[in-house]
N, C-alpha and C positions, 0 to 999 in steps of 0.2 A: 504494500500500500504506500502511495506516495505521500508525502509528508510536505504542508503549505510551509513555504517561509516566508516570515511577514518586516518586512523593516522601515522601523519607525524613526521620524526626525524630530529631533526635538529643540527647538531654540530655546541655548541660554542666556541671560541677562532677564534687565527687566523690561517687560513687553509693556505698550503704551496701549490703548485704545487706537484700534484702528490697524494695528499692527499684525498680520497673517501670514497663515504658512499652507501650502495644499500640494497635495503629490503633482506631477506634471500628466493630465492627460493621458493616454494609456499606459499607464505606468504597469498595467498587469503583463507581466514578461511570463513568456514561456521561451524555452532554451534547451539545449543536449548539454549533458556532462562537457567538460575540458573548454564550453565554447566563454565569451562574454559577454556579459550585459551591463548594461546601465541606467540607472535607476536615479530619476533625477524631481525636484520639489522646485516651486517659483514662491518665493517670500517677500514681502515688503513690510520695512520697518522704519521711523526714524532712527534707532540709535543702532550701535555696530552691535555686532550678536557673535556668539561662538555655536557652530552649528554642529554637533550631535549625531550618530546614525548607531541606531539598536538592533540586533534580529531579535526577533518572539517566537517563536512556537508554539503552534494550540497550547495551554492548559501549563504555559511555563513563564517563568519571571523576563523583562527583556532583555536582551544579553549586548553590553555596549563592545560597539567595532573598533571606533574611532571616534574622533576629533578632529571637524576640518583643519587641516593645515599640521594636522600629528599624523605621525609616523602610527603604521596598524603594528600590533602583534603579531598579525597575518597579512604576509607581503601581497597577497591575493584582493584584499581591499583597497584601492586609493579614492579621495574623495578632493574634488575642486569643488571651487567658490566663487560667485561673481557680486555685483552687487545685488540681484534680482534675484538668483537661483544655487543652488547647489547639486552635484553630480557623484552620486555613489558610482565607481568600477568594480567590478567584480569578474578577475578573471577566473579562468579554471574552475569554473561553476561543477559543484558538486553535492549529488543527491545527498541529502541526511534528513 
C-alpha cells in the first residue's frame, strides 16, 4: 500500500494581518522513485520571514527538512526563496 507524503510550510516571524501563504496551484505531484520534483508555495508579507518545510505522514507528528537558506540533513532536499514564493527540491524521490 502506498503511503501519502504530505509537506507542510510554515512561516516564521511575526505574521501581520493581511499576510499569506498557499501551496502553488497543482502542487499534487505524482513521480517514479530516483526521479525529481518540486514543490513550491506563493506568500506575501510585509516583514522578512524564515521559511520552514515539514513532511507529515497520516497519523504522525510533522517531521522538519529544512530551513530556507540551511543546509538539509539530507542532501536530497534543497529549498530556494524569492521575494513572493519558495521552492522545495526533492531529488531521488523515494517511496516510504
Amino acid at each position: 500500500m502506498d503511503r501519502c507524503l504530505i509537506l507542510i510550510l510554515i512561516v516564521g516571524t511575526g505574521l501581520v494581518t493581511g499576510d499569506n501563504i498557499e501551496p502553488d496551484k497543482g502542487t499534487e505531484k505524482n513521480s517514479k522513485e530516483t526521479e525529481t520534483v518540486k514543490l513550491s508555495c506563493s506568500y506575501s508579507t510585509s516583514e522578512y520571514v524564515y521559511l520552514y518545510w515539514y513532511r507529515q505522514y497520516p497519523n504522525k507528528e510533522p517531521q522538519y527538512l529544512l530551513r530556507n537558506g540551511a543546509r538539509s540533513t539530507d542532501d536530497r532536499f534543497q529549498s530556494t526563496k524569492s521575494q513572493t514564493s519558495t521552492e522545495l527540491t526533492i531529488t531521488d524521490v523515494r517511496l516510504s
